[in-house]
LUMNULO-498455 format. One record per atom (N, C-alpha, C): residue number from 1; x, y, z. Coordinates in steps of 0.05 Angstrom, whole numbers, plus 5000, padded with zeros to 4 digits. Example, Ala and Ser with C-alpha at 12.3 -4.5 7.8 and 13.67 -1.06 7.14 Angstrom:
+-----+------+------+------+
| num |    X |    Y |    Z |
+-----+------+------+------+
|   1 | 5264 | 4886 | 5156 |
|   1 | 5246 | 4910 | 5156 |
|   1 | 5264 | 4934 | 5156 |
|   2 | 5257 | 4955 | 5142 |
|   2 | 5273 | 4979 | 5143 |
|   2 | 5258 | 5001 | 5157 |
+-----+------+------+------+
***
This chain:
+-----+------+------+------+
| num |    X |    Y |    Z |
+-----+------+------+------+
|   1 | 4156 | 5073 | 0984 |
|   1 | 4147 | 5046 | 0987 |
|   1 | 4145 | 5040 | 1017 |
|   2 | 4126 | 5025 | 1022 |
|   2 | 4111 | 5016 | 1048 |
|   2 | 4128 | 4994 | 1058 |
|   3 | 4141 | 4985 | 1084 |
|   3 | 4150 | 4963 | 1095 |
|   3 | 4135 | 4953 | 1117 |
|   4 | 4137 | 4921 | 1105 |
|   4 | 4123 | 4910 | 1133 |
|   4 | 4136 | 4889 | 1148 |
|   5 | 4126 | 4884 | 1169 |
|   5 | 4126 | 4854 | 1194 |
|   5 | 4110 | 4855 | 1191 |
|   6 | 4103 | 4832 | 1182 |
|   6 | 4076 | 4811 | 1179 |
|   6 | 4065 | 4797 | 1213 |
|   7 | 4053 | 4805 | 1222 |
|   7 | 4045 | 4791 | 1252 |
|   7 | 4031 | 4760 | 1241 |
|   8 | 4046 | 4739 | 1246 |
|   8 | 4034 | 4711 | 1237 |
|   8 | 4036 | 4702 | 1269 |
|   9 | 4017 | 4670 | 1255 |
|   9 | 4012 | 4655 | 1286 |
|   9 | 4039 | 4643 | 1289 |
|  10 | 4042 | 4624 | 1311 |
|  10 | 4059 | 4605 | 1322 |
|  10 | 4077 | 4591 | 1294 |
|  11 | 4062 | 4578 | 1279 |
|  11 | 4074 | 4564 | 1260 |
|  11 | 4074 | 4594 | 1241 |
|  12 | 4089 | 4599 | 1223 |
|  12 | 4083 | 4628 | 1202 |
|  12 | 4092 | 4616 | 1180 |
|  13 | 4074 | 4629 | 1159 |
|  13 | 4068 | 4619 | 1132 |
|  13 | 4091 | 4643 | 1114 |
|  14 | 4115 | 4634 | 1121 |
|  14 | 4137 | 4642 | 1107 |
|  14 | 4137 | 4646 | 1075 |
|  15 | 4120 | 4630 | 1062 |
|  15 | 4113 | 4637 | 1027 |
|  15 | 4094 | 4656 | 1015 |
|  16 | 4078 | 4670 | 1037 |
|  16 | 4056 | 4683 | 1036 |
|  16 | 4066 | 4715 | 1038 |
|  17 | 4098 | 4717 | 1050 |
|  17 | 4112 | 4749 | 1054 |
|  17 | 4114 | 4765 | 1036 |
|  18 | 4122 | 4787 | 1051 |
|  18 | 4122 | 4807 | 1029 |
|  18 | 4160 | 4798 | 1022 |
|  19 | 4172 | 4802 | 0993 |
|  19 | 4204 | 4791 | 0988 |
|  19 | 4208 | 4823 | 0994 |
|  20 | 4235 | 4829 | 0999 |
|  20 | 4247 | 4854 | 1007 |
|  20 | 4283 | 4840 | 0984 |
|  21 | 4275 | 4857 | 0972 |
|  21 | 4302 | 4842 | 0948 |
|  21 | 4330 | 4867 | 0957 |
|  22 | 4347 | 4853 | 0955 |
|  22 | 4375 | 4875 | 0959 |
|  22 | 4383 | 4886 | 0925 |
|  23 | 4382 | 4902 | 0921 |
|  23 | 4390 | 4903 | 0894 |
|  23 | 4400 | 4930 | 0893 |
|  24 | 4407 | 4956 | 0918 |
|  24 | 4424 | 4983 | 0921 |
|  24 | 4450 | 4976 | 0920 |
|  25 | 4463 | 4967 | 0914 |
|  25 | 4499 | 4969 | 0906 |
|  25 | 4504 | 4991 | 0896 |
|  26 | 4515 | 5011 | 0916 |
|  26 | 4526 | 5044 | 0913 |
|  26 | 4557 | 5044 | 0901 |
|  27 | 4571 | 5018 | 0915 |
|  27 | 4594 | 5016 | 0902 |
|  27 | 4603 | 5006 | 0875 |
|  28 | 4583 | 4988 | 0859 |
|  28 | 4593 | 4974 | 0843 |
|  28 | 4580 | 4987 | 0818 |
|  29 | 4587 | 4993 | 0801 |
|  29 | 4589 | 5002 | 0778 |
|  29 | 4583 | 4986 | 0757 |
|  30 | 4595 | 4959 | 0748 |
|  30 | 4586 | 4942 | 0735 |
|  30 | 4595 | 4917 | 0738 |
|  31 | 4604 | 4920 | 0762 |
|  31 | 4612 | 4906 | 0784 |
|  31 | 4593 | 4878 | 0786 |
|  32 | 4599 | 4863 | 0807 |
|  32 | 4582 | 4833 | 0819 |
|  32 | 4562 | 4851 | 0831 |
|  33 | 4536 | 4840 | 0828 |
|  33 | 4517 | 4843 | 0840 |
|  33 | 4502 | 4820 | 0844 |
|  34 | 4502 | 4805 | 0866 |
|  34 | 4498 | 4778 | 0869 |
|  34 | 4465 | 4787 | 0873 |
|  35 | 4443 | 4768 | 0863 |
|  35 | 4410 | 4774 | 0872 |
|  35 | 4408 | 4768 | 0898 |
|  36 | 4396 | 4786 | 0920 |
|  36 | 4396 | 4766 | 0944 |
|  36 | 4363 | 4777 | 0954 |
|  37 | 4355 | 4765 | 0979 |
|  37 | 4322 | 4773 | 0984 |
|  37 | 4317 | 4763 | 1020 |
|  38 | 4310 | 4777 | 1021 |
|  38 | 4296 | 4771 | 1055 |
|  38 | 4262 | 4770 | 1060 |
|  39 | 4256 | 4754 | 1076 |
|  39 | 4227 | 4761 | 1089 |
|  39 | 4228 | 4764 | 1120 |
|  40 | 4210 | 4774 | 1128 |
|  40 | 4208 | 4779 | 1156 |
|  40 | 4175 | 4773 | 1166 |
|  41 | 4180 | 4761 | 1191 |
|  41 | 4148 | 4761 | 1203 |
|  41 | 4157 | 4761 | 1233 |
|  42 | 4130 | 4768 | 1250 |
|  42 | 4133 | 4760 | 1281 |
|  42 | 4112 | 4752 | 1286 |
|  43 | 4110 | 4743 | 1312 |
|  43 | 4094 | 4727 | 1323 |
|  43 | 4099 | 4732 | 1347 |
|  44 | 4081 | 4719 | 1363 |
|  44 | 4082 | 4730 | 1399 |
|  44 | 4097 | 4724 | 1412 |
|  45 | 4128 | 4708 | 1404 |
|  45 | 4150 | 4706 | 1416 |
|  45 | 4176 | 4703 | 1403 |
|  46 | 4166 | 4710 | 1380 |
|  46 | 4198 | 4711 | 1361 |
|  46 | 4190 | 4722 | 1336 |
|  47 | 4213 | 4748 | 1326 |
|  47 | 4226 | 4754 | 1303 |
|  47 | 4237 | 4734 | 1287 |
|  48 | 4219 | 4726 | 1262 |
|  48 | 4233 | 4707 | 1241 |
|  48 | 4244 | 4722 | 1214 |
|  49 | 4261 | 4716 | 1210 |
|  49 | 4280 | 4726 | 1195 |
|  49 | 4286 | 4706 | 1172 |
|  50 | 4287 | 4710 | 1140 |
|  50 | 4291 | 4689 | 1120 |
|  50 | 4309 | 4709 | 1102 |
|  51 | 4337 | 4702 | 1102 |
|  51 | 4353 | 4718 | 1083 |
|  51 | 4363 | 4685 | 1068 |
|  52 | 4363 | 4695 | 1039 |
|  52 | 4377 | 4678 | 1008 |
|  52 | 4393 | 4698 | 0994 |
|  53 | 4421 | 4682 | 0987 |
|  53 | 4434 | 4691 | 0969 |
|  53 | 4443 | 4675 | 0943 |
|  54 | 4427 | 4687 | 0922 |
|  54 | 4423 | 4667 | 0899 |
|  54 | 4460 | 4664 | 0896 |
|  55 | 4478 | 4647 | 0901 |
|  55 | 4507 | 4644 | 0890 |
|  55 | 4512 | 4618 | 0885 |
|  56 | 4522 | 4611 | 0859 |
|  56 | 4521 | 4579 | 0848 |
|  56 | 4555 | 4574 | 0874 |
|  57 | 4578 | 4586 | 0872 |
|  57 | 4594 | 4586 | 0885 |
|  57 | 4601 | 4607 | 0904 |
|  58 | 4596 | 4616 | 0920 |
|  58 | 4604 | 4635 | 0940 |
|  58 | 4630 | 4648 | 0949 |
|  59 | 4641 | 4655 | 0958 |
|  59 | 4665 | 4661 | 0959 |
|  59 | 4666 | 4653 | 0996 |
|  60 | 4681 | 4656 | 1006 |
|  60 | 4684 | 4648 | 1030 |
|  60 | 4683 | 4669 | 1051 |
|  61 | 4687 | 4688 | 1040 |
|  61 | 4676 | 4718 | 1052 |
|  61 | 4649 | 4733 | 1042 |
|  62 | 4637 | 4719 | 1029 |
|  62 | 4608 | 4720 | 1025 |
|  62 | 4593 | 4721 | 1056 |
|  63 | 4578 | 4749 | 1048 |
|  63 | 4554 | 4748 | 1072 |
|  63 | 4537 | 4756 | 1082 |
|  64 | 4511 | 4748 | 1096 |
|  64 | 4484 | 4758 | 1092 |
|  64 | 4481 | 4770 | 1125 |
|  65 | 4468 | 4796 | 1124 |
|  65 | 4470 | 4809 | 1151 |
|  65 | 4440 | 4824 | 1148 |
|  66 | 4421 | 4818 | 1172 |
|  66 | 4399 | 4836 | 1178 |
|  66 | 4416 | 4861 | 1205 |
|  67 | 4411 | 4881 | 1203 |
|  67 | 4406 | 4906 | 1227 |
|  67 | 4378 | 4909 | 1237 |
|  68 | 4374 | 4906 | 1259 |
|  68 | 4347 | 4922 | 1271 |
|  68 | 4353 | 4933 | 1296 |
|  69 | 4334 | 4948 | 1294 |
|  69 | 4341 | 4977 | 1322 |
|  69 | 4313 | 4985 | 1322 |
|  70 | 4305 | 5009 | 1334 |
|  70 | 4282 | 5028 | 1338 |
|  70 | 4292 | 5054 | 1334 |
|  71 | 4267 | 5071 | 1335 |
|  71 | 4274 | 5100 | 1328 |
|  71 | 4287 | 5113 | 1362 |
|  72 | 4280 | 5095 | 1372 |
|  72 | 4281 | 5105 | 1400 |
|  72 | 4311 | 5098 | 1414 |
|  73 | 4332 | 5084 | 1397 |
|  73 | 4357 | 5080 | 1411 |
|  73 | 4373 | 5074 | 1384 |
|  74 | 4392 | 5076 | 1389 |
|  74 | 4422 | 5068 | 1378 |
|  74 | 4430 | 5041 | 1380 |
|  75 | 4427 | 5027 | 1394 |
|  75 | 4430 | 5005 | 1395 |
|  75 | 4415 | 4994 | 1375 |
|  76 | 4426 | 4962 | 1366 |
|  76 | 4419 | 4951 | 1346 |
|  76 | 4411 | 4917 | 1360 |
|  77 | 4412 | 4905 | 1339 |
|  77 | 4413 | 4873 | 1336 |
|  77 | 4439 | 4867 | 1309 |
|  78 | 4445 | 4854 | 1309 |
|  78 | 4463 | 4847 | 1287 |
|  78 | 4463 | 4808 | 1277 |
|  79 | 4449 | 4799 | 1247 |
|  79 | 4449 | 4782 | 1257 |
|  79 | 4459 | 4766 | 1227 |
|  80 | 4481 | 4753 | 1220 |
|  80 | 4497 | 4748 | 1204 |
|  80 | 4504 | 4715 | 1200 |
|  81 | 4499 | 4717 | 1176 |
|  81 | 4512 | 4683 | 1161 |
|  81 | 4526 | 4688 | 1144 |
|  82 | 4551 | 4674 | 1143 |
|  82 | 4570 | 4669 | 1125 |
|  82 | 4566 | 4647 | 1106 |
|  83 | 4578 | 4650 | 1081 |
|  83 | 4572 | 4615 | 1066 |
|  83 | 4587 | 4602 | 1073 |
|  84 | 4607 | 4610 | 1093 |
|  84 | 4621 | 4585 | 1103 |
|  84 | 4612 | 4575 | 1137 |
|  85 | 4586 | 4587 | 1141 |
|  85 | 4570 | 4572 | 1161 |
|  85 | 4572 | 4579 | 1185 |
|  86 | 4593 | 4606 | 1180 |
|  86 | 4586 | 4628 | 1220 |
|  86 | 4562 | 4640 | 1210 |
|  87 | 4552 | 4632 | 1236 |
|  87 | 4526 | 4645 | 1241 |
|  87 | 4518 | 4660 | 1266 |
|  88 | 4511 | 4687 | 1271 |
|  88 | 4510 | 4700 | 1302 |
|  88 | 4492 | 4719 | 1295 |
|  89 | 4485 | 4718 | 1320 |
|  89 | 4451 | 4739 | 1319 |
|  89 | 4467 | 4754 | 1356 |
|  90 | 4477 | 4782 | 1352 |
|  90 | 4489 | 4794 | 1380 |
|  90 | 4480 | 4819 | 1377 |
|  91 | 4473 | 4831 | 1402 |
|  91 | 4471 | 4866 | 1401 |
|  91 | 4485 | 4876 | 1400 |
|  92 | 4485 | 4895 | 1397 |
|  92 | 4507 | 4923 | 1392 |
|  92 | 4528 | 4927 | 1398 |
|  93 | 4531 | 4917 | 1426 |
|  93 | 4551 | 4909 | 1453 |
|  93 | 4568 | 4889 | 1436 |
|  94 | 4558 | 4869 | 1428 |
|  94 | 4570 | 4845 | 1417 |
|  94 | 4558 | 4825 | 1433 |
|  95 | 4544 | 4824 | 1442 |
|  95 | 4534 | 4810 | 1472 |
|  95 | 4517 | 4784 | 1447 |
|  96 | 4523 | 4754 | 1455 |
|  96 | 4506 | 4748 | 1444 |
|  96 | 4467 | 4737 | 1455 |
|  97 | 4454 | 4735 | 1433 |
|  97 | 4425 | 4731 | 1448 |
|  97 | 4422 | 4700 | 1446 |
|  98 | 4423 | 4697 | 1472 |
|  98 | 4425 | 4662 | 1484 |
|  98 | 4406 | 4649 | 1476 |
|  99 | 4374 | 4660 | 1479 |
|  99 | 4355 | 4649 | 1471 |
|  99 | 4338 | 4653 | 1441 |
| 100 | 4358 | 4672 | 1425 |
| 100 | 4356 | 4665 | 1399 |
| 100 | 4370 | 4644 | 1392 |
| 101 | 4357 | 4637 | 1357 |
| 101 | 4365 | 4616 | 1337 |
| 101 | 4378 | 4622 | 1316 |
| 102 | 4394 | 4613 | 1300 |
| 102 | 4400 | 4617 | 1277 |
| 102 | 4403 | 4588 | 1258 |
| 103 | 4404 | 4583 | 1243 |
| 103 | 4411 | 4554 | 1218 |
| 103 | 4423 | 4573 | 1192 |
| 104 | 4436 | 4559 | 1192 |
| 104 | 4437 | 4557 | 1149 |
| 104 | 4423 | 4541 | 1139 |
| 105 | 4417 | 4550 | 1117 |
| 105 | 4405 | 4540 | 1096 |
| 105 | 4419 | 4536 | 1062 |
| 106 | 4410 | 4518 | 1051 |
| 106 | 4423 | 4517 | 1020 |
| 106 | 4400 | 4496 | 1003 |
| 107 | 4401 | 4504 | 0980 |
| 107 | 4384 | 4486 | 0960 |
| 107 | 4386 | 4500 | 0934 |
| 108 | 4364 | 4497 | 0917 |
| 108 | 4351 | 4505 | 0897 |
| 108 | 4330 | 4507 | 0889 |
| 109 | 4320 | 4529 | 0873 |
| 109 | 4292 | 4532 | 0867 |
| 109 | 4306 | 4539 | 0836 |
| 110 | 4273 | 4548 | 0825 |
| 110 | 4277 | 4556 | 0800 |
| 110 | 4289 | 4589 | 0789 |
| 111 | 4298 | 4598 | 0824 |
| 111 | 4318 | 4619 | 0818 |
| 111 | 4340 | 4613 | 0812 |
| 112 | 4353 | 4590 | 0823 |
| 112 | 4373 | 4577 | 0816 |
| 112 | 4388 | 4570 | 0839 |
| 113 | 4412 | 4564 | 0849 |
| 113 | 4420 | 4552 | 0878 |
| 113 | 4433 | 4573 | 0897 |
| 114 | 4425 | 4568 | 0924 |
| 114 | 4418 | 4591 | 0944 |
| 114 | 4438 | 4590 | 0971 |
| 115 | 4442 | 4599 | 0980 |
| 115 | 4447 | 4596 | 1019 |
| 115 | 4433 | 4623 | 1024 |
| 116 | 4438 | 4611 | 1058 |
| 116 | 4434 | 4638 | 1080 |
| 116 | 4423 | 4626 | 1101 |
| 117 | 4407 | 4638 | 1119 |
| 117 | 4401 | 4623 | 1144 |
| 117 | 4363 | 4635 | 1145 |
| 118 | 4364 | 4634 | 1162 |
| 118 | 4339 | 4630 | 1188 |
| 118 | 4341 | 4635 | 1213 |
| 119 | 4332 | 4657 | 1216 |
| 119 | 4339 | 4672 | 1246 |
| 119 | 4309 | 4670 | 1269 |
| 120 | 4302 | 4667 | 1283 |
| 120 | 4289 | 4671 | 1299 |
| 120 | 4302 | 4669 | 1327 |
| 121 | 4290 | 4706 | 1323 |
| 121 | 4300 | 4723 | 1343 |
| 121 | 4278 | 4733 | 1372 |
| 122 | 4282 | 4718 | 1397 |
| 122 | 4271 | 4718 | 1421 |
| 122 | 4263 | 4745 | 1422 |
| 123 | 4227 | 4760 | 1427 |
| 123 | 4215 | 4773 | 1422 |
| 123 | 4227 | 4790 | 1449 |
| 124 | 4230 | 4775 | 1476 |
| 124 | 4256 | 4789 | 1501 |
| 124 | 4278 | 4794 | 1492 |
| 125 | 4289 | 4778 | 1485 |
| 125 | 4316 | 4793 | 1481 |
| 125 | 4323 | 4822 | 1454 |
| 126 | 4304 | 4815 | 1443 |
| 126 | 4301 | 4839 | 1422 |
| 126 | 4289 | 4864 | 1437 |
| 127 | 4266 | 4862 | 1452 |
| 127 | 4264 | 4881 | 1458 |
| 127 | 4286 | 4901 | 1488 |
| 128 | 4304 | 4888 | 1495 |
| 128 | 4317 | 4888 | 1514 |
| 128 | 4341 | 4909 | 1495 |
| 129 | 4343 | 4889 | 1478 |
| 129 | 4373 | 4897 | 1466 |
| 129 | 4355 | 4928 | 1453 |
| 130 | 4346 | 4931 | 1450 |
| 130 | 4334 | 4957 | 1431 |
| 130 | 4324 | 4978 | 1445 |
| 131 | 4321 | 4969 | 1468 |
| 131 | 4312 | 4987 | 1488 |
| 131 | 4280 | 4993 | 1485 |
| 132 | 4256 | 4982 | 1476 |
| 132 | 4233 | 4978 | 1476 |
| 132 | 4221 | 4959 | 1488 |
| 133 | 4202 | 4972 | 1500 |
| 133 | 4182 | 4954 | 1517 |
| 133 | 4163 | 4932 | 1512 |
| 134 | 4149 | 4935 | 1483 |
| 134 | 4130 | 4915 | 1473 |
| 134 | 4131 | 4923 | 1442 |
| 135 | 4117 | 4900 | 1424 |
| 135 | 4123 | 4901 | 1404 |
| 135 | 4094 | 4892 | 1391 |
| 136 | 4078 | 4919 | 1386 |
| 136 | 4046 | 4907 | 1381 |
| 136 | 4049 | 4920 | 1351 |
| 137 | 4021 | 4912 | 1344 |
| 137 | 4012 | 4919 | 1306 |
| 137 | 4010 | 4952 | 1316 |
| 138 | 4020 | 4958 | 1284 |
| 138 | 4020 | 4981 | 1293 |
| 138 | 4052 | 5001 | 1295 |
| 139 | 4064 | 4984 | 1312 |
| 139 | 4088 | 4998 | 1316 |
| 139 | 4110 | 4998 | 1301 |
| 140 | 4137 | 5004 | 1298 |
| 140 | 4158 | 5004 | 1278 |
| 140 | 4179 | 4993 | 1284 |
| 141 | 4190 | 4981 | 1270 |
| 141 | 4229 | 4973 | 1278 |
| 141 | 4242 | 4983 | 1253 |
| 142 | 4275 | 4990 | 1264 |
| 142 | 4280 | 5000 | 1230 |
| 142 | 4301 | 4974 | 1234 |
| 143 | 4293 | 4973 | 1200 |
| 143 | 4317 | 4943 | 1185 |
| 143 | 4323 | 4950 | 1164 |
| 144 | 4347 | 4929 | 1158 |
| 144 | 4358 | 4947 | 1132 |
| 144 | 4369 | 4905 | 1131 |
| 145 | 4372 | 4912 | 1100 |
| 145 | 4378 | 4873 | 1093 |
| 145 | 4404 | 4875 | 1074 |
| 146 | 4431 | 4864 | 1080 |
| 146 | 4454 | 4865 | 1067 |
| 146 | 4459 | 4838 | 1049 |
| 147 | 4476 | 4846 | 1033 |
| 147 | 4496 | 4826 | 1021 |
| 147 | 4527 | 4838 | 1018 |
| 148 | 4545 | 4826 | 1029 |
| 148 | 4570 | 4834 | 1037 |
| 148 | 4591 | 4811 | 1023 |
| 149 | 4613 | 4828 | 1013 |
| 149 | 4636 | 4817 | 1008 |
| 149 | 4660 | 4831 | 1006 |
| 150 | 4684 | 4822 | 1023 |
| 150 | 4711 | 4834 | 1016 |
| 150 | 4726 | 4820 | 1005 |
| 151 | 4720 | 4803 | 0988 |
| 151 | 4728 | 4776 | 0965 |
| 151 | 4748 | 4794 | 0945 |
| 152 | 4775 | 4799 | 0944 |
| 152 | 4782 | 4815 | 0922 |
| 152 | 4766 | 4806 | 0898 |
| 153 | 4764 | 4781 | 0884 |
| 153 | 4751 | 4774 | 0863 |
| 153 | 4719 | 4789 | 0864 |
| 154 | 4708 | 4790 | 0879 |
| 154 | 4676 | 4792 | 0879 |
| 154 | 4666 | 4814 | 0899 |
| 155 | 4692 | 4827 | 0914 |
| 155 | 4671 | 4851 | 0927 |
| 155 | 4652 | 4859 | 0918 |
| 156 | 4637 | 4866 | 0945 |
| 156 | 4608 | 4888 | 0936 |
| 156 | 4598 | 4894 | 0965 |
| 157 | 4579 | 4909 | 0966 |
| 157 | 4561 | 4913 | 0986 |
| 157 | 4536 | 4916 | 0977 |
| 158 | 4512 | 4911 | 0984 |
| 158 | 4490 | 4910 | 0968 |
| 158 | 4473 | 4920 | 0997 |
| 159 | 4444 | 4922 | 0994 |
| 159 | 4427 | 4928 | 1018 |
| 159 | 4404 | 4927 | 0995 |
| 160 | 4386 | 4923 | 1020 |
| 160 | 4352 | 4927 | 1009 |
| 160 | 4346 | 4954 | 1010 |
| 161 | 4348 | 4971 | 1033 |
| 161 | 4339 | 5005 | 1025 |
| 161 | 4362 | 5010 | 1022 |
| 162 | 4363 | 5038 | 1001 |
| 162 | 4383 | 5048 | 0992 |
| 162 | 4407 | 5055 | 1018 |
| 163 | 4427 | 5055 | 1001 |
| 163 | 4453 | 5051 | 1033 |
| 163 | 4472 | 5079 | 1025 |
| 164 | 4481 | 5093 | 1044 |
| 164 | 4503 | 5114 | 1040 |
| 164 | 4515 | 5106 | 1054 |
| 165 | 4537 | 5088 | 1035 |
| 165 | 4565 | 5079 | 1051 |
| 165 | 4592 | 5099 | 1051 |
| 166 | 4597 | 5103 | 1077 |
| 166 | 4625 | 5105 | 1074 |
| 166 | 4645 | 5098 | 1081 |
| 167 | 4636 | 5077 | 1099 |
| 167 | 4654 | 5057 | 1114 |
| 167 | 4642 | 5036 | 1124 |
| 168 | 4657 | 5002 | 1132 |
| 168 | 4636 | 4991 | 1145 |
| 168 | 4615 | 4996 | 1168 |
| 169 | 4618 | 5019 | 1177 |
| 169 | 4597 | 5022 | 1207 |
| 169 | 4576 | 5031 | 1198 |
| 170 | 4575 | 5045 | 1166 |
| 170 | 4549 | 5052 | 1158 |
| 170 | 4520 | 5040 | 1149 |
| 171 | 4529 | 5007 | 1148 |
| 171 | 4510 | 5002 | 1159 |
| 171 | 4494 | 4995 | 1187 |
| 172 | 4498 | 4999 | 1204 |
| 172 | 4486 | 5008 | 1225 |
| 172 | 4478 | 5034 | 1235 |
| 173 | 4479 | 5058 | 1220 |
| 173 | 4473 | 5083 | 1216 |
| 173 | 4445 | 5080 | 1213 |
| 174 | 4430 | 5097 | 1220 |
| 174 | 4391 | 5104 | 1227 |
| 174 | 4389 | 5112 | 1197 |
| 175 | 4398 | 5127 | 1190 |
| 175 | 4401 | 5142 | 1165 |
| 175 | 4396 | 5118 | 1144 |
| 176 | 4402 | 5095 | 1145 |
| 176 | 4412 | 5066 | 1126 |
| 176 | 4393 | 5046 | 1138 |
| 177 | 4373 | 5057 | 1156 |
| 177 | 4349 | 5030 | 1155 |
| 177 | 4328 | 5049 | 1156 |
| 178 | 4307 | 5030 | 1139 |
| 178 | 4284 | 5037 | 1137 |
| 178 | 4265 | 5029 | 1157 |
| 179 | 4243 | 5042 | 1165 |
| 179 | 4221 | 5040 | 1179 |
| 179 | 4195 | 5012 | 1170 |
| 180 | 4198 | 4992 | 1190 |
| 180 | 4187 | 4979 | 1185 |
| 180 | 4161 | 4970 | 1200 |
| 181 | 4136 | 4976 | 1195 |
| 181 | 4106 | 4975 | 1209 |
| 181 | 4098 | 4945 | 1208 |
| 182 | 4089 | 4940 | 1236 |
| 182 | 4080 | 4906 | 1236 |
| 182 | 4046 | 4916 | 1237 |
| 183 | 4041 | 4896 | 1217 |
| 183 | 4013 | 4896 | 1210 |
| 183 | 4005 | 4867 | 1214 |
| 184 | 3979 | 4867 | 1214 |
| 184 | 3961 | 4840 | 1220 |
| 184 | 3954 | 4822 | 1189 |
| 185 | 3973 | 4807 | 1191 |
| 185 | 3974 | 4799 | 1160 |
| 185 | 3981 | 4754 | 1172 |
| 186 | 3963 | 4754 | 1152 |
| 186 | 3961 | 4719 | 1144 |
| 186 | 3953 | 4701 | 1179 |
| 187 | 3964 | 4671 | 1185 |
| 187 | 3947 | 4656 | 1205 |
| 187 | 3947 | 4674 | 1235 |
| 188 | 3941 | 4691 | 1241 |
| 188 | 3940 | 4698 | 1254 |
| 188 | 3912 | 4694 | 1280 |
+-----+------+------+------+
***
């Protein structure tokens, strides 16, 4: 299967994405598997980021985490909402990115009732933290999209591409994100 960043204009038409659904839970057996889903787009000065976790009640260690990096470094981005409303978007270092954003979010649709946030991530400081120079159609970032819990009641770990966990650092392992190509897609 094909992954994309959608290259949109200034304002981006966030309903028009491709959904990237988490549904690899390596650990859980018949376990919680909460539904969760991300979209992604960029634009000429920021990485937007839309992670939902369908949970009527959440647990308080409930949590939604994007990774991005390049093929070209080790270093990452790390950028995380809790349902209890920490929110941080930091590189690798831990360093946080000043001139990124983050929010939560919560409601309902006819999936049923949701949190998570909204990241838009400064197109400099991403490329800084990643160690890449420019970020045109064409090129790749690898991401990988979580749902996390150490809730004794409701553990799990979930991801959008398949995950080989064997500890928490695995997800940030190259091996555990997929390749993702920004193409010229919608107001552009």
């Amino acid at each position: 299967m094909a992954y994309y960043i959608c290259k949109q204009g200034e304002i981006p038409m966030m309903d028009t994405l491709p959904i990237y659904k988490i549904i690899n839970y390596p650990l859980q057996n018949n376990g919680y598997k909460p539904f969760a889903q991300a979209k992604l787009c960029i634009n000429d000065t920021k990485l937007i980021i839309e992670m939902l976790a369908f949970e009527m009640f959440p647990k308080q260690e409930s949590e939604l985490k994007t990774v991005i990096s390049s093929e070209k470094s080790d270093a990452y981005i790390d950028v995380t909402a809790t349902a209890t409303q920490k929110l941080c978007i930091a590189d690798s270092r831990g360093n946080s990115l000043e001139k990124s954003q983050i929010r939560y979010i919560k409601g309902e649709d006819l999936q049923g009732c949701y949190w998570g946030m909204i990241a838009e991530i400064s197109l400099d400081e991403l490329q800084q933290a990643i160690s890449i120079e420019k970020i045109n159609i064409g090129d790749s970032l690898m991401c990988n999209f979580y749902k996390l819990s150490d809730n004794v009641e409701k553990a799990h770990i979930g991801s959008m591409y398949p995950l080989e966990y064997s500890d928490k650092n695995s997800i940030y392992k190259k091996e555990n994100l997929a390749n993702f190509e920004v193409i010229k897609y919608g107001n552009i």
